[in-house]
gemmi code that builds the backbone of each chain (N, CA, C; Angstrom):
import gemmi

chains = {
    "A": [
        ("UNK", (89.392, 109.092, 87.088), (89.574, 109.169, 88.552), (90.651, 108.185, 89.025)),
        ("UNK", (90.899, 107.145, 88.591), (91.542, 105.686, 88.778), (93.187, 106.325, 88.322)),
        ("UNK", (93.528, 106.770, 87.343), (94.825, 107.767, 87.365), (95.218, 108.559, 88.139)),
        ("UNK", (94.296, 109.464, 88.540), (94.621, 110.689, 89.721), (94.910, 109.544, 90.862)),
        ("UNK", (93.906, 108.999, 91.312), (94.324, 108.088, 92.641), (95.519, 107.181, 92.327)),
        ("UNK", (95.998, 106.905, 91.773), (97.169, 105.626, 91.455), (98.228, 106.822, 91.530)),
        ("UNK", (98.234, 107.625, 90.736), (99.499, 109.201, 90.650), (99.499, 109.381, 92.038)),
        ("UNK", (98.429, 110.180, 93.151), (98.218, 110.285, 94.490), (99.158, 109.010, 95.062)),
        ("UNK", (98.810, 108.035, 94.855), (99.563, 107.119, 95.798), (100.782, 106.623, 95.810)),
        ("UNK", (100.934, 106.954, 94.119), (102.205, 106.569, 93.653), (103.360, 108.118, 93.976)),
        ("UNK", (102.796, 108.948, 94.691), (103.787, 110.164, 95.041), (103.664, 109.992, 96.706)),
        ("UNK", (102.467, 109.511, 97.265), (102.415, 109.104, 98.679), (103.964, 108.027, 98.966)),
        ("UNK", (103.894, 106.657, 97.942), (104.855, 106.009, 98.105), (106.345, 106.309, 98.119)),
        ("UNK", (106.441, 107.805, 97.264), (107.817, 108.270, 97.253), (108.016, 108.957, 98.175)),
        ("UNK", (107.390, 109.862, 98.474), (107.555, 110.943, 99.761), (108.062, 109.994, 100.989)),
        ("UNK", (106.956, 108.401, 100.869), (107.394, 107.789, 102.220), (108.384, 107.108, 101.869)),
        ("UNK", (109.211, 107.107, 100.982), (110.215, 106.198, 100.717), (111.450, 107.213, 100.822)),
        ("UNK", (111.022, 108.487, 100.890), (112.508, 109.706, 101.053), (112.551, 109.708, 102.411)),
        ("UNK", (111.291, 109.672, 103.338), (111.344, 109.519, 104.601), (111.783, 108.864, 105.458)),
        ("UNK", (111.688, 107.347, 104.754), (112.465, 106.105, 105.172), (114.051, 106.244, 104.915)),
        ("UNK", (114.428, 106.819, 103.914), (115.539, 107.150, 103.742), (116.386, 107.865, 104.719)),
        ("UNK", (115.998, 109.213, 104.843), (116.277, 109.979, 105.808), (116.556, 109.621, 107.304)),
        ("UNK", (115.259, 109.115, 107.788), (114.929, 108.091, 108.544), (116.240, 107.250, 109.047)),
        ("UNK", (116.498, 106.244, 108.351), (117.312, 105.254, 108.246), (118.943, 106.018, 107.928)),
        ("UNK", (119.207, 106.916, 107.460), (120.607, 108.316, 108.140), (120.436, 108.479, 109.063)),
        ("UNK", (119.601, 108.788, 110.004), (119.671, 109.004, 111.198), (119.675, 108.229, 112.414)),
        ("UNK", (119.274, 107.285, 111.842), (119.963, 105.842, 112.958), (121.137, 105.321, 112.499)),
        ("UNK", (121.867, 105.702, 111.419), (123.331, 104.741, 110.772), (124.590, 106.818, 111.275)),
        ("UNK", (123.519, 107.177, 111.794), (124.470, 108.744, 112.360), (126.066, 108.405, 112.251)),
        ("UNK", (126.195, 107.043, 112.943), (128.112, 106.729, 113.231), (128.564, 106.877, 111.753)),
        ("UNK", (127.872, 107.430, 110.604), (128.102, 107.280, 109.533), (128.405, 106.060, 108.167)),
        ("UNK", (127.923, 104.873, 109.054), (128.126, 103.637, 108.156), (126.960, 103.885, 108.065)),
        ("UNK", (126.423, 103.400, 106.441), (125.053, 103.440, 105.650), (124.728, 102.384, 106.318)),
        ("UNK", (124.968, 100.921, 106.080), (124.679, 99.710, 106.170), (124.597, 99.601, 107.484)),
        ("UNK", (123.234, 99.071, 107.912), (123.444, 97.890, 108.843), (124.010, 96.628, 108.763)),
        ("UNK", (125.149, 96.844, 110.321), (126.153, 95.141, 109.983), (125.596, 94.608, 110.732)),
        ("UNK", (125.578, 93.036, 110.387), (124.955, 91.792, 111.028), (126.341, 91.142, 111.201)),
        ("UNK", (126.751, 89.906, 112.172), (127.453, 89.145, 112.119), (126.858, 87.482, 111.374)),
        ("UNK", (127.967, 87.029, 110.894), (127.602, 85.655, 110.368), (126.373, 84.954, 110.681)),
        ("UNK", (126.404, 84.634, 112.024), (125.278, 83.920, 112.400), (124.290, 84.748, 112.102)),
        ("UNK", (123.695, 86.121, 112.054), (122.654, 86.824, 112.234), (122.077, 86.649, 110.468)),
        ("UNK", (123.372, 87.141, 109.339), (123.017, 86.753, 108.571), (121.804, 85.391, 107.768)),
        ("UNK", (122.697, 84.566, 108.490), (121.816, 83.063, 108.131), (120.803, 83.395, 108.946)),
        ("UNK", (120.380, 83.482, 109.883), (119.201, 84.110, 110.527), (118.038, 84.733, 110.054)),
        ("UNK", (118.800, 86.160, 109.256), (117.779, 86.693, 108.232), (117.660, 86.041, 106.872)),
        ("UNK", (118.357, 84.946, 106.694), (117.531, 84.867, 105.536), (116.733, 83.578, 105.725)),
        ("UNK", (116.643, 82.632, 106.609), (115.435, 82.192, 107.144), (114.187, 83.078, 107.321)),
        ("UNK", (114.525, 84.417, 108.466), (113.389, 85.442, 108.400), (112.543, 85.520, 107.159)),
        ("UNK", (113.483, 85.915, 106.355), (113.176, 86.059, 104.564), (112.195, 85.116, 104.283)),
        ("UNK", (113.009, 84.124, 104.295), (112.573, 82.404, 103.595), (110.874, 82.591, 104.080)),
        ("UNK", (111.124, 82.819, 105.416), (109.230, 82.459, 106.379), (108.649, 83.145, 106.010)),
        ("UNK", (108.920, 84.042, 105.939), (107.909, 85.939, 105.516), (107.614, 85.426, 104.046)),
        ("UNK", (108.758, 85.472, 103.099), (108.413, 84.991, 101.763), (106.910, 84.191, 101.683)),
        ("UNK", (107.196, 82.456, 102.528), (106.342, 81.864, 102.283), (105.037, 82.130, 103.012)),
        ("UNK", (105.153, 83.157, 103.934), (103.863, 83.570, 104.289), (102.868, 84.318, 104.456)),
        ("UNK", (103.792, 84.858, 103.372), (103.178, 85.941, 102.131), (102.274, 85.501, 101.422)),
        ("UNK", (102.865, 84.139, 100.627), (102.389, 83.909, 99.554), (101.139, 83.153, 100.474)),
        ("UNK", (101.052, 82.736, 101.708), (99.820, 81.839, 101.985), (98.642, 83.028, 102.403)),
        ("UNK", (99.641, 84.212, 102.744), (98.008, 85.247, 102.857), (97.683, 85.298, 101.855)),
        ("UNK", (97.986, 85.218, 100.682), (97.752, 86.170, 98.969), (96.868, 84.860, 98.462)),
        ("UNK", (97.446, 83.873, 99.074), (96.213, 82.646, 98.435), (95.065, 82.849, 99.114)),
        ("UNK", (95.189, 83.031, 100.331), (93.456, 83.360, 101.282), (93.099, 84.666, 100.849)),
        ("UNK", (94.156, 85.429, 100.361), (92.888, 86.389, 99.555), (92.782, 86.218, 98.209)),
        ("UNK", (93.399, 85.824, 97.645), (92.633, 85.360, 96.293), (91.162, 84.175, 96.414)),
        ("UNK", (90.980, 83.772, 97.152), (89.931, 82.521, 97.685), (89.138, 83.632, 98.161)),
        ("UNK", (89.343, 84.943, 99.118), (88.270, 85.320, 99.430), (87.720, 86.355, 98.309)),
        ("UNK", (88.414, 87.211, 97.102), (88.518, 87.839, 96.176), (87.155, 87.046, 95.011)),
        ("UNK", (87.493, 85.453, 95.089), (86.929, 84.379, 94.086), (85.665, 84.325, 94.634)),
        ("UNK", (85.719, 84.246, 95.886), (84.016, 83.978, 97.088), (83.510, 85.457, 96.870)),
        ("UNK", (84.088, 86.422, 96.137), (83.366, 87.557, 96.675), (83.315, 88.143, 97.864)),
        ("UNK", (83.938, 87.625, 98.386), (84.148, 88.638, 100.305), (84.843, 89.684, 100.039)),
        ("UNK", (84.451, 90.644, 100.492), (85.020, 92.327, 100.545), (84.688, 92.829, 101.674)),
        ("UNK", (86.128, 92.339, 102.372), (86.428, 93.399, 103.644), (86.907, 94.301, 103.580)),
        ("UNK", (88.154, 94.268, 102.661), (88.616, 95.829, 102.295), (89.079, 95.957, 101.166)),
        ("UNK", (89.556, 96.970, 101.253), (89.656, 98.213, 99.672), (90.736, 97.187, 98.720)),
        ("UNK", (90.988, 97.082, 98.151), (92.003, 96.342, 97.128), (94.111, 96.672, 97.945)),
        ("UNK", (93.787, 98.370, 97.967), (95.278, 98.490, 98.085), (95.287, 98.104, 99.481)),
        ("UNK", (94.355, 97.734, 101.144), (94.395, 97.526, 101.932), (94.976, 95.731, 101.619)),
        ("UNK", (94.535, 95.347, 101.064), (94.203, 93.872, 101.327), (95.622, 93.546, 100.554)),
        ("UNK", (96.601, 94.331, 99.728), (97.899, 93.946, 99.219), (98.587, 93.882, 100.344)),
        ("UNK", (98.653, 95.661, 100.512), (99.039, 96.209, 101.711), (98.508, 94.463, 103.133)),
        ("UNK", (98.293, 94.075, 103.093), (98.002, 92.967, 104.139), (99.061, 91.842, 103.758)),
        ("UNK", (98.883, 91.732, 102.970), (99.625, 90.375, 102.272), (101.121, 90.800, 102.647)),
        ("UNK", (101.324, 92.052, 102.291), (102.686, 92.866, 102.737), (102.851, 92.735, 104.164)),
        ("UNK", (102.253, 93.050, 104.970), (102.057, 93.160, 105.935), (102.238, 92.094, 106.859)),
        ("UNK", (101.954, 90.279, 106.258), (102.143, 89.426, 107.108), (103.359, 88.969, 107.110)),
        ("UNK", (103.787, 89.304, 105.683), (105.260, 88.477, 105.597), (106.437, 89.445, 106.348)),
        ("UNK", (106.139, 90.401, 106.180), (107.216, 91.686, 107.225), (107.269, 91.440, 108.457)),
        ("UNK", (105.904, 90.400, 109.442), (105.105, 91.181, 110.290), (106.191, 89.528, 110.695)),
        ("UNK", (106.157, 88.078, 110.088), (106.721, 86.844, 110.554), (108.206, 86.886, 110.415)),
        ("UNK", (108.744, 87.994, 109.196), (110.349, 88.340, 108.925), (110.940, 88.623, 110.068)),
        ("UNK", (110.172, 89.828, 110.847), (110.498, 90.502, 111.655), (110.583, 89.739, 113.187)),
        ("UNK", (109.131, 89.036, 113.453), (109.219, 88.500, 114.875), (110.322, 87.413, 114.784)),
        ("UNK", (110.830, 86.439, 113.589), (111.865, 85.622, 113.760), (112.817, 86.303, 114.009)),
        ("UNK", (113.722, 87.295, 112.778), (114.565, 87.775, 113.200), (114.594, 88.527, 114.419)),
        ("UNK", (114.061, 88.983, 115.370), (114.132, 89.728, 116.970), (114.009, 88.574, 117.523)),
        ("UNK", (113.710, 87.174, 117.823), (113.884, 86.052, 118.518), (115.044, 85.309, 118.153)),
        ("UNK", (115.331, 85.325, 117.566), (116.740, 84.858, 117.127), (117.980, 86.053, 116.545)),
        ("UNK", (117.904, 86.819, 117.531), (118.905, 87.910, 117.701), (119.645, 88.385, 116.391)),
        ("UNK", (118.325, 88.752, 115.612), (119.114, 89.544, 114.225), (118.438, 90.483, 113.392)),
        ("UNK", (117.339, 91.058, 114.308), (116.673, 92.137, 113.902), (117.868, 93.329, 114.168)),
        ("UNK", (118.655, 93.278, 115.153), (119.223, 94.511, 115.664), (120.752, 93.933, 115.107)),
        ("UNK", (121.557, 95.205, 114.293), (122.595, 94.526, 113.833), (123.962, 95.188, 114.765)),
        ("UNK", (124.820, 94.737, 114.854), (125.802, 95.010, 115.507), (125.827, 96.573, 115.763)),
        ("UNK", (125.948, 97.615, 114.948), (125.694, 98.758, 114.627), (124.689, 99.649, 114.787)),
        ("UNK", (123.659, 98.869, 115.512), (122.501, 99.958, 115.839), (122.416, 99.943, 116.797)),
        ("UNK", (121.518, 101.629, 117.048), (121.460, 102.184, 117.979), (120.014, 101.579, 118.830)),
        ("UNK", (119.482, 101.056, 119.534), (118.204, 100.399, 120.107), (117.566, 101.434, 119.935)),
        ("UNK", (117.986, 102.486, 121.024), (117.090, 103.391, 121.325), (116.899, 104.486, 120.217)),
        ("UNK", (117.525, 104.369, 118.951), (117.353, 105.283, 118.417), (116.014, 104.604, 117.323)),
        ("UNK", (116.007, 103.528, 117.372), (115.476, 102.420, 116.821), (114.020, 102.528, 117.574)),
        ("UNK", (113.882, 102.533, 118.654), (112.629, 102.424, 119.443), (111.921, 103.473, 119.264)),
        ("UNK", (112.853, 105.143, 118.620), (112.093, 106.451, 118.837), (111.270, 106.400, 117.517)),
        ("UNK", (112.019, 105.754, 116.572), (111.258, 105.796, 115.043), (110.304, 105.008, 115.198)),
        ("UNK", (110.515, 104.085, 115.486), (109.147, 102.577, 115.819), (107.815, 104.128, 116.564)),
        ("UNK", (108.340, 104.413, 117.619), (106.977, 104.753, 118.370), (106.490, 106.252, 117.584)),
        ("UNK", (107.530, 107.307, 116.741), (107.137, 108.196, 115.743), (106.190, 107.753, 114.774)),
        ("UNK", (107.097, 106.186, 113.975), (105.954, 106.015, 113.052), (104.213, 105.720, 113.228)),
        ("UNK", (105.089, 105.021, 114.312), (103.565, 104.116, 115.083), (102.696, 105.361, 115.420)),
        ("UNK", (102.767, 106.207, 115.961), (101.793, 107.582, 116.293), (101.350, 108.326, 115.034)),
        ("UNK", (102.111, 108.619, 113.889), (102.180, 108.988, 112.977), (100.939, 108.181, 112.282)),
        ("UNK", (100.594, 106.850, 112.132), (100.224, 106.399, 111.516), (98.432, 106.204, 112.623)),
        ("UNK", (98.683, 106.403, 113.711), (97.964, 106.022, 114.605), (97.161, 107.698, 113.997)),
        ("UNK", (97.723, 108.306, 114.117), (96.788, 109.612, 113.843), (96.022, 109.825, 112.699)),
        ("UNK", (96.416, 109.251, 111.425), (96.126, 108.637, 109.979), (94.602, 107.622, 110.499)),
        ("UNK", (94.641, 107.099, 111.223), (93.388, 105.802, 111.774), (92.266, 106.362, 112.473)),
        ("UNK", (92.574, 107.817, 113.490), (91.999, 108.102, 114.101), (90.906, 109.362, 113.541)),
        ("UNK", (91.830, 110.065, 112.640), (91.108, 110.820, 111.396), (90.744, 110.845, 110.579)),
        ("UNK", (90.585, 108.903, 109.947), (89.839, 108.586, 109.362), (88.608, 108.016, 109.728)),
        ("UNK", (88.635, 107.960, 111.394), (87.828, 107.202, 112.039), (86.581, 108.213, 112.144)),
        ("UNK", (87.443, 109.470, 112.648), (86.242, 110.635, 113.173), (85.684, 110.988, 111.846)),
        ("UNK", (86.642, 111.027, 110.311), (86.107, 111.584, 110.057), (84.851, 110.502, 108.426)),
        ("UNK", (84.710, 109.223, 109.535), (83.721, 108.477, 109.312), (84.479, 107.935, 107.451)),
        ("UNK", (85.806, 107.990, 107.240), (86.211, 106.594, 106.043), (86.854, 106.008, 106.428)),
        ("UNK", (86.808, 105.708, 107.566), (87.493, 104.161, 107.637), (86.634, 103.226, 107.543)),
        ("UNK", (85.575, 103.082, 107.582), (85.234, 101.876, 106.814), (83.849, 102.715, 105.990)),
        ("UNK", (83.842, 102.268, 104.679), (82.885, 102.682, 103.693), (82.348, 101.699, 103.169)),
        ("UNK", (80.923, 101.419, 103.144), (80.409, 100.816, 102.633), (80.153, 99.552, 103.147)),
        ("UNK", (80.678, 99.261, 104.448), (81.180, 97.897, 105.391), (82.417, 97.439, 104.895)),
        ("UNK", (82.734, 97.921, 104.081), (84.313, 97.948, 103.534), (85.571, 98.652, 104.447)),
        ("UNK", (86.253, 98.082, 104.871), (87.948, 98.764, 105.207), (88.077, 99.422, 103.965)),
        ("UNK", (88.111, 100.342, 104.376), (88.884, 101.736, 103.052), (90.106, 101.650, 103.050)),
        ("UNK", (90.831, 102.446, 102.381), (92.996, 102.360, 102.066), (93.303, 102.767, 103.683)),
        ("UNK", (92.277, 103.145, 104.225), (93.258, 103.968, 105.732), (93.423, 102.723, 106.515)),
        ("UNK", (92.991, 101.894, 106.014), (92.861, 100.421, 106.668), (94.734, 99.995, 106.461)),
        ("UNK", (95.677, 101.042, 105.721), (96.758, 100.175, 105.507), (97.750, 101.157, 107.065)),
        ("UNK", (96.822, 102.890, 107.099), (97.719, 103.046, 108.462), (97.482, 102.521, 109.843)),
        ("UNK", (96.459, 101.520, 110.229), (96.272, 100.403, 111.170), (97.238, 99.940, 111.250)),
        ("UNK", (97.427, 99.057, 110.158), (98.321, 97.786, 109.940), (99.589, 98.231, 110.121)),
        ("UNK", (100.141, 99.265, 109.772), (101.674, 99.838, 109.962), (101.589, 100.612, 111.671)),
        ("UNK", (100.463, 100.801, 112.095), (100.552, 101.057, 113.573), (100.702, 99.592, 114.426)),
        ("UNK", (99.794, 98.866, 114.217), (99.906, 97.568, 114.693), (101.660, 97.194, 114.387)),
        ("UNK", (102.059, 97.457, 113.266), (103.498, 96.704, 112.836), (104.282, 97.251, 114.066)),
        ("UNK", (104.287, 98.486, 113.892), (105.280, 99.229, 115.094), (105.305, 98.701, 116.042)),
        ("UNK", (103.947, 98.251, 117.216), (103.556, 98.483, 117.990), (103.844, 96.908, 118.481)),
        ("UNK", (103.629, 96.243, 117.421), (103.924, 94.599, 117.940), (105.791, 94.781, 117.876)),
        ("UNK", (106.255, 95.178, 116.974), (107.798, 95.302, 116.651), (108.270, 95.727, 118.399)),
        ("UNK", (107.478, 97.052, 118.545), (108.220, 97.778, 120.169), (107.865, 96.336, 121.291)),
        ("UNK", (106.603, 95.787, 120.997), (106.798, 94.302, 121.832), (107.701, 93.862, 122.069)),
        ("UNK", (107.720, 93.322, 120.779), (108.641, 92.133, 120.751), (110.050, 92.614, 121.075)),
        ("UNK", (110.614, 93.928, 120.754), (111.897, 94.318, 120.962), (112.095, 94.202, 122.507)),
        ("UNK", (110.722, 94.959, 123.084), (111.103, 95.261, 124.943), (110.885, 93.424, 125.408)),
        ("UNK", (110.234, 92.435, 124.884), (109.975, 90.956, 125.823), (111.685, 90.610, 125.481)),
        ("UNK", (112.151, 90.216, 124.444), (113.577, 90.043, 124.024), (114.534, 91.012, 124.931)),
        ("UNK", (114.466, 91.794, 124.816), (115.505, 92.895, 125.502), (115.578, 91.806, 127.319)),
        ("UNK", (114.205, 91.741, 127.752), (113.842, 91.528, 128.983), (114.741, 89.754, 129.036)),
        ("UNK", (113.949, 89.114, 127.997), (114.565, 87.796, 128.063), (116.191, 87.544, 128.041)),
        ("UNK", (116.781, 88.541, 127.578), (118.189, 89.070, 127.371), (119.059, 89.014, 128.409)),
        ("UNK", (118.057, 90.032, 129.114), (118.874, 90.387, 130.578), (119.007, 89.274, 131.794)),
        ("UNK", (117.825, 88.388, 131.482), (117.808, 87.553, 132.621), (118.925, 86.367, 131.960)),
        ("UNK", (118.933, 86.016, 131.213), (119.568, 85.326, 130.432), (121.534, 85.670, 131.101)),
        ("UNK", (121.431, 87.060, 130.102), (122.822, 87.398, 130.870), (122.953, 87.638, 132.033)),
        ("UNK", (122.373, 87.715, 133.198), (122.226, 87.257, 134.771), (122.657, 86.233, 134.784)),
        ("UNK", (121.931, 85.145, 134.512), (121.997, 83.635, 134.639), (123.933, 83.176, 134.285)),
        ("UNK", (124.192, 83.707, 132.800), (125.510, 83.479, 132.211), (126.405, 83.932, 133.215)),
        ("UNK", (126.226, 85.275, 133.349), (127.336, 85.836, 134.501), (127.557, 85.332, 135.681)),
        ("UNK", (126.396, 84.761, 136.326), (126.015, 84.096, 137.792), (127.174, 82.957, 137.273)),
        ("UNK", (127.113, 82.305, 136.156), (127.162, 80.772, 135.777), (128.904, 80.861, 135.542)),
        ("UNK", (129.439, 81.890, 135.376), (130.904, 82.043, 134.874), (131.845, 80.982, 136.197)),
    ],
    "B": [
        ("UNK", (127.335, 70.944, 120.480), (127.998, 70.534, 121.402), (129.005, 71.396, 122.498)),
        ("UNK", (128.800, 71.870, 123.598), (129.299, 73.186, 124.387), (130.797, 73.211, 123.999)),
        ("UNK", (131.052, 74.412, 124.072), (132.424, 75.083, 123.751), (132.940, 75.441, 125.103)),
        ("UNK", (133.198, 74.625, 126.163), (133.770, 74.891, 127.420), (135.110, 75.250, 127.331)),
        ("UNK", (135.785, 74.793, 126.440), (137.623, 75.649, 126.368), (137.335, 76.589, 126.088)),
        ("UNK", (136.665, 77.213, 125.033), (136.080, 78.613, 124.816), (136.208, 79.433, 125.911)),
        ("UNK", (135.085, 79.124, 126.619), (134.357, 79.822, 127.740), (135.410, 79.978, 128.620)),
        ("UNK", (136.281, 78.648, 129.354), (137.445, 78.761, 130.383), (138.404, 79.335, 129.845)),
        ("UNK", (138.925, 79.515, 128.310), (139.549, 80.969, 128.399), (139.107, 82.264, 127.881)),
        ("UNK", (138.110, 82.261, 127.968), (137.706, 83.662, 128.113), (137.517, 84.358, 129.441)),
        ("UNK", (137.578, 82.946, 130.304), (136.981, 83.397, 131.371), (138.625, 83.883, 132.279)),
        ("UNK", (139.222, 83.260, 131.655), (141.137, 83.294, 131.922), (141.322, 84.307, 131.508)),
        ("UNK", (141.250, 85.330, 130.628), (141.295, 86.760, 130.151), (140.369, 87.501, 130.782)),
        ("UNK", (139.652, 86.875, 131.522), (138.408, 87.915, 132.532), (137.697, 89.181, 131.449)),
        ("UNK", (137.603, 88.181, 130.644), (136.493, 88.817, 129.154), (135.293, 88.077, 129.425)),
        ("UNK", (134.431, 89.447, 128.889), (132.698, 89.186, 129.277), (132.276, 88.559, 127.664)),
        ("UNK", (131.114, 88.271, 127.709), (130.498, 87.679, 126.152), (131.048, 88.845, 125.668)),
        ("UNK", (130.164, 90.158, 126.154), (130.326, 91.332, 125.318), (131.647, 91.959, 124.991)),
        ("UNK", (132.517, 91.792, 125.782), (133.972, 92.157, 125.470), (134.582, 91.494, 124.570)),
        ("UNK", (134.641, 89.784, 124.346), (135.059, 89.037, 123.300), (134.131, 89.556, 122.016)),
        ("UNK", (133.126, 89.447, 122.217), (132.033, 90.012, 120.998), (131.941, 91.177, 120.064)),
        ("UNK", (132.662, 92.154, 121.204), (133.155, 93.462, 120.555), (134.571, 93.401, 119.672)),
        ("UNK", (135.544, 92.552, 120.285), (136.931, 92.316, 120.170), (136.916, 91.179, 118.558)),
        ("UNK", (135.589, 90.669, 118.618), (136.069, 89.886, 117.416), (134.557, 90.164, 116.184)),
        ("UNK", (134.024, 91.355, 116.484), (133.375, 92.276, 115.928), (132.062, 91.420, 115.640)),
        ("UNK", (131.277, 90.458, 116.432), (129.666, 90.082, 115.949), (129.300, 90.102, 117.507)),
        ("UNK", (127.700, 90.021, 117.446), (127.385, 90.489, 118.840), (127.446, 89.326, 119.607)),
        ("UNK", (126.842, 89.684, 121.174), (127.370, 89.220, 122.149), (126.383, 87.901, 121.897)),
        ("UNK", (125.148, 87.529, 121.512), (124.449, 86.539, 120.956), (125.536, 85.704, 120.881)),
        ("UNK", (126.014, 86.095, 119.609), (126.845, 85.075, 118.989), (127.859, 84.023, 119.616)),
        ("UNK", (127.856, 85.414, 120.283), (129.440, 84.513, 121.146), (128.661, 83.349, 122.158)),
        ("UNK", (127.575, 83.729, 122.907), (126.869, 82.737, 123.771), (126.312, 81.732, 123.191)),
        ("UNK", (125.950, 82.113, 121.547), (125.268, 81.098, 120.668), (126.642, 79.639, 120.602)),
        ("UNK", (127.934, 80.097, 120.536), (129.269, 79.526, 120.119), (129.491, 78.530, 121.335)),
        ("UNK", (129.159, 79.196, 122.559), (129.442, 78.348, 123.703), (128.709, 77.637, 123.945)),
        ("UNK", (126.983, 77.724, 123.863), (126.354, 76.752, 124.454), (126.387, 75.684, 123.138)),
        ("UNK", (126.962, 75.625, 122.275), (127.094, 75.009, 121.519), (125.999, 74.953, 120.472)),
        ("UNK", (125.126, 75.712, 120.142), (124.082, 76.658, 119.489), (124.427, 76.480, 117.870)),
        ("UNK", (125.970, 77.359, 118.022), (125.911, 77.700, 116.548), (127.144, 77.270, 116.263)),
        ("UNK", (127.641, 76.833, 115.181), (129.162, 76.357, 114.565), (129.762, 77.155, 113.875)),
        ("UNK", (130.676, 78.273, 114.057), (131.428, 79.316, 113.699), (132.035, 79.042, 112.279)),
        ("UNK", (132.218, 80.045, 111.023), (133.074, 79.907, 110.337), (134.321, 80.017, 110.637)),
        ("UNK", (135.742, 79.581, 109.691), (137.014, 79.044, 110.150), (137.251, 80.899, 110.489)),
        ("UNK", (136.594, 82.086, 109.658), (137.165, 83.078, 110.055), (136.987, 83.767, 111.423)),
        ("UNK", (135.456, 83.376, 111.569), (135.232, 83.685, 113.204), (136.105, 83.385, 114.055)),
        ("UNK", (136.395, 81.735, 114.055), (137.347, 81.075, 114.566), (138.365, 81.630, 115.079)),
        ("UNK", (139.005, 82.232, 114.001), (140.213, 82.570, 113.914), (140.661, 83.737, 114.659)),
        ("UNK", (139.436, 85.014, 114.466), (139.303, 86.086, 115.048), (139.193, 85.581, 116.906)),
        ("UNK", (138.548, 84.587, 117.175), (138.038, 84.188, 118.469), (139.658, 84.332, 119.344)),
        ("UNK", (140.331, 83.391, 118.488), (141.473, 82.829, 118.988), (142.476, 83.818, 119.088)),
        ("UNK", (142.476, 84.606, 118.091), (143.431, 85.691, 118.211), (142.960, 86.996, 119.643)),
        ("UNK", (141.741, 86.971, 119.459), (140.734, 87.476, 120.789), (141.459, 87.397, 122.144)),
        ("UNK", (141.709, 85.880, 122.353), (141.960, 85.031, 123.212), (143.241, 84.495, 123.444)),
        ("UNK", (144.078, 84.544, 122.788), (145.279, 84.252, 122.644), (145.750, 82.757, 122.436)),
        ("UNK", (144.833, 82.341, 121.687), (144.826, 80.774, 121.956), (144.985, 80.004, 120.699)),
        ("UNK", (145.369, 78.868, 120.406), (145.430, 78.555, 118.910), (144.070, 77.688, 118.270)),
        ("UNK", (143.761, 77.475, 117.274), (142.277, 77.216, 116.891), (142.454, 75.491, 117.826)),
        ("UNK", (143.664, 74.440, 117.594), (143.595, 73.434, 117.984), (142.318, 73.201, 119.368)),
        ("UNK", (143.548, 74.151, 120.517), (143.088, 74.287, 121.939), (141.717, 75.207, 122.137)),
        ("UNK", (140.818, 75.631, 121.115), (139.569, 76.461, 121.326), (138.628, 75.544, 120.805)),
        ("UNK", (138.925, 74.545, 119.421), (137.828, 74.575, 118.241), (138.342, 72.810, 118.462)),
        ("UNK", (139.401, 72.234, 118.204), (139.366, 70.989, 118.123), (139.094, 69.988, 118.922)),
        ("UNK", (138.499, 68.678, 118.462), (137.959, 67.798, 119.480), (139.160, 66.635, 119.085)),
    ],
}
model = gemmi.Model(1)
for chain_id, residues in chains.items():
    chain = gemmi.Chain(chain_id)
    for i, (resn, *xyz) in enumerate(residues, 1):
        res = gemmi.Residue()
        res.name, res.seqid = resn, gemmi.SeqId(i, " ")
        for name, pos in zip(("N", "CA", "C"), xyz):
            atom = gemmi.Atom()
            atom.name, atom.element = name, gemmi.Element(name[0])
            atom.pos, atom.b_iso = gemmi.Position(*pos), 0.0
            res.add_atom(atom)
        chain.add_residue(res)
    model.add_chain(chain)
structure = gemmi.Structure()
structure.add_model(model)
structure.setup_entities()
């Protein structure tokens, strides 16, 4: 059974990785593959990196401590999927506060439609596991416990993009007033 | 430390952040990061700034 499910997930991961692909053509449309960053944004992300990195590794120690205690909140691939999840989740809010989530070259709004696609997408994954009583088994978070976490990702990401956007504008008010 | 020659000629070309920002290809951040004295440009930014601006690195960048 432990093969079939690992094969299952391991073709789940590709399908969503052609998607992301695709995905990610259709916001670089002006036909550059790459998202460009300028200098400063660069050094930026790889601080992002640096934090996410290390705070990765401090979820993966609190779950190895809770793994050792025997606590089982959720399913194994949920609780990776988490560890994944925090360091993306601190990559991300630095880089959008320090103006380098969005690179010279992207489109916002084309950016905001995928955020709120995936985010629904995944929101519907939570809600049909909810009705249809596995999302949590056993008092356990089951694997659907990982399309939460990628709804939550979206959903804090569309945050943080619209408070920044907002802090932006008043900002460039202020500059322009100030010329 | 603020980049006020910066700013007074950009502001002498009646260029916005975003117009210099576009003109010397990183975003408009950057350029506000440069003035309030935020961030310290490489010599190529620099260079691009000045040519932006019409100005030589001395009269933009030197103290």
């Amino acid at each position: 059974m432990g093969i079939f499910r690992a094969s299952g997930m391991a073709a789940g991961l590709v399908a969503g990785l052609i998607i992301c692909v695709i995905l990610f053509r259709y916001m670089n449309k002006d036909k550059k593959i790459l998202t460009k960053y300028d200098e400063r944004q660069e050094m930026a992300r790889g601080r992002a990196y640096k934090y996410g990195f290390w705070a990765s590794m401090a979820t993966a120690a609190v779950v190895m401590i809770t793994d050792v205690a025997e606590i089982s909140l959720a399913s194994s691939f949920t609780k990776y999927f988490f560890i994944m999840f925090v360091g993306i989740l601190v990559q991300v809010t630095y880089s959008i506060f320090n103006d380098a989530y969005l690179g010279i070259n992207t489109n916002k709004k084309r950016l905001m439609i995928i955020c709120i696609i995936a985010g629904l997408c995944n929101l519907l994954g939570v809600v049909g596991n909810i009705k249809g009583g596995t999302f949590i088994v056993n008092g356990v978070v089951s694997d659907a416990g990982t399309n939460l976490l990628c709804c939550i990702l979206m959903v804090v990401i569309g945050i943080e993009l619209l408070i920044k956007d907002s802090m932006d504008r008043k900002h460039a008010t202020a500059e322009e007033s100030g010329d | 430390m603020k980049n006020l020659r910066m700013k007074a000629a950009r502001a002498g070309m009646d260029m916005s952040q975003e117009d210099l920002a576009k003109a010397c290809n990183v975003s408009r951040q950057t350029i506000s990061a440069i003035e309030k004295g935020d961030y310290n440009p490489t010599i190529n930014l620099c260079i691009a700034i000045c040519k932006a601006l019409g100005k030589t690195l001395d009269e933009l960048f030197w103290e």
